[in-house]
C-alpha positions as CSV (number, residue, x, y, z in Angstrom):
1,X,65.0,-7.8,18.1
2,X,65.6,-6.6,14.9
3,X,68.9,-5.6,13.3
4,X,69.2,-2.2,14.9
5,X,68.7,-3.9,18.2
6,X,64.8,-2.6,18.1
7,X,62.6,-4.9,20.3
8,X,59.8,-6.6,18.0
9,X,56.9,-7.5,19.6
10,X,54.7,-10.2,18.2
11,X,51.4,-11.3,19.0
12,X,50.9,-15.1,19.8
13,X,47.9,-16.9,19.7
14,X,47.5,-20.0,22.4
15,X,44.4,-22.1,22.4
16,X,42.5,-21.7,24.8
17,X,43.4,-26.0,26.0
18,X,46.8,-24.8,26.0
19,X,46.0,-21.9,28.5
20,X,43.8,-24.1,30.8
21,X,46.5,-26.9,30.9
22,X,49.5,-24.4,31.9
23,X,47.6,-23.0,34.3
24,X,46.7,-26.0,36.1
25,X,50.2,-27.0,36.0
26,X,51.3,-23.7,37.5
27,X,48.4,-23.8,40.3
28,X,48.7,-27.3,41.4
29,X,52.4,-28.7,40.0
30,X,50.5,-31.6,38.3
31,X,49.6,-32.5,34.4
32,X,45.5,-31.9,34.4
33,X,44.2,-35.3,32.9
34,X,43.5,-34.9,29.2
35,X,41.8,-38.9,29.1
36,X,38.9,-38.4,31.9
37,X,35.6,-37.7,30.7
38,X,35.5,-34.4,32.5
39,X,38.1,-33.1,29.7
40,X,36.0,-34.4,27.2
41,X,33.1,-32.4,28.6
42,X,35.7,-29.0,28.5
43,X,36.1,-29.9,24.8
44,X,32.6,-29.8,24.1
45,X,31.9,-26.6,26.3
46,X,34.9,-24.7,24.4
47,X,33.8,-25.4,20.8
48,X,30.3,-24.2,22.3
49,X,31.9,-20.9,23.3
50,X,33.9,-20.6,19.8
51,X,30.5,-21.2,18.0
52,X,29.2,-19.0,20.3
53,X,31.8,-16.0,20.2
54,X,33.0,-16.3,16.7
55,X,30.0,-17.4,14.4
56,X,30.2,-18.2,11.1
57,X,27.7,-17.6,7.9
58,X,25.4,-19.3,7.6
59,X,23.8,-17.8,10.9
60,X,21.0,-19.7,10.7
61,X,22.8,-22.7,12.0
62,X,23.8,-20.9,15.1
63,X,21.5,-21.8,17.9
64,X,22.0,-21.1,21.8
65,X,20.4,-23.5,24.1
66,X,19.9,-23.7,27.7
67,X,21.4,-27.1,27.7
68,X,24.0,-26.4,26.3
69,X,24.5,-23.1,28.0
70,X,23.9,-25.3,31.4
71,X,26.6,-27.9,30.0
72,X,28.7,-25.1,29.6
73,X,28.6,-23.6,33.3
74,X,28.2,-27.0,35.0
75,X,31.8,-28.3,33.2
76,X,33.3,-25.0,34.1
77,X,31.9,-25.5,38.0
78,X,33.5,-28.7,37.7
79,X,37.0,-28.1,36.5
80,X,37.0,-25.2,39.1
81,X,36.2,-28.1,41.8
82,X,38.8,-30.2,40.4
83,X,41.7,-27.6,40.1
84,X,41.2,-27.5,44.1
85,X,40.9,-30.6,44.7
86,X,44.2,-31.1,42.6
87,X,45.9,-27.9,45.4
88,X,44.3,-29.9,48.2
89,X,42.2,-26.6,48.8
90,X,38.5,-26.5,49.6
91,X,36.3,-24.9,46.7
92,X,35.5,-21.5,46.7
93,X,32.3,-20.6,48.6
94,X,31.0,-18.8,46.0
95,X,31.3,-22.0,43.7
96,X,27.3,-22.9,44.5
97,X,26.1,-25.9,42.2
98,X,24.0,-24.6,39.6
99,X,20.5,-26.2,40.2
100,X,21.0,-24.2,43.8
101,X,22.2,-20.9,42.2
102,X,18.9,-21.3,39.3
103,X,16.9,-22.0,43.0
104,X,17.8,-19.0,44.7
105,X,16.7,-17.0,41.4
106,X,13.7,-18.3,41.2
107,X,12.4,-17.7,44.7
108,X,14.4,-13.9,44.4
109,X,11.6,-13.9,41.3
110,X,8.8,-15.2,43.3
């Protein structure tokens, strides 16, 4: 508030490990563990994404591969998987592995 008891409203900018890590907190009541590997990997994928979303000059030096693009999805499968198995929950149905979801497209393709 400000002196004349006006509300002030300020934006807040929270990384986007800090939003993963309180939401895993909220959903399963447990700290997500920042030393596995699979964290590592969600580092990796995130600084992929930032490149990705918010490129810098020079944009020559701004490439987009299918690995890394396939990286991206298969650590963000696996977190997903993880989150439930932190809640004790079953996965989502819909939470296909990605070598069975690039399947089906192909044979939808012919």
């Amino acid at each position: 508030m400000d002196d004349r008891g006006d509300i002030i409203r300020k934006n807040k900018f929270y990384r986007t490990e800090s939003r993963f890590l309180f939401l895993a907190y909220f959903l399963t009541g447990q700290d997500f563990d920042r030393s596995g590997k699979l964290w590592q990997q969600f580092q990796v994928a995130r600084k992929l994404r930032d490149r990705w979303t918010h490129p810098k000059p020079p944009f020559d030096t701004w490439s987009l591969s299918l690995s890394d693009v396939y990286s991206a999805i298969t650590v963000t499968r696996d977190l997903f998987i993880e989150l439930s198995e932190m809640m004790d929950a079953d996965p989502p149905l819909w939470l296909k592995p990605v070598d069975d979801v690039l399947d089906e497209i192909h044979r939808e393709a012919g």
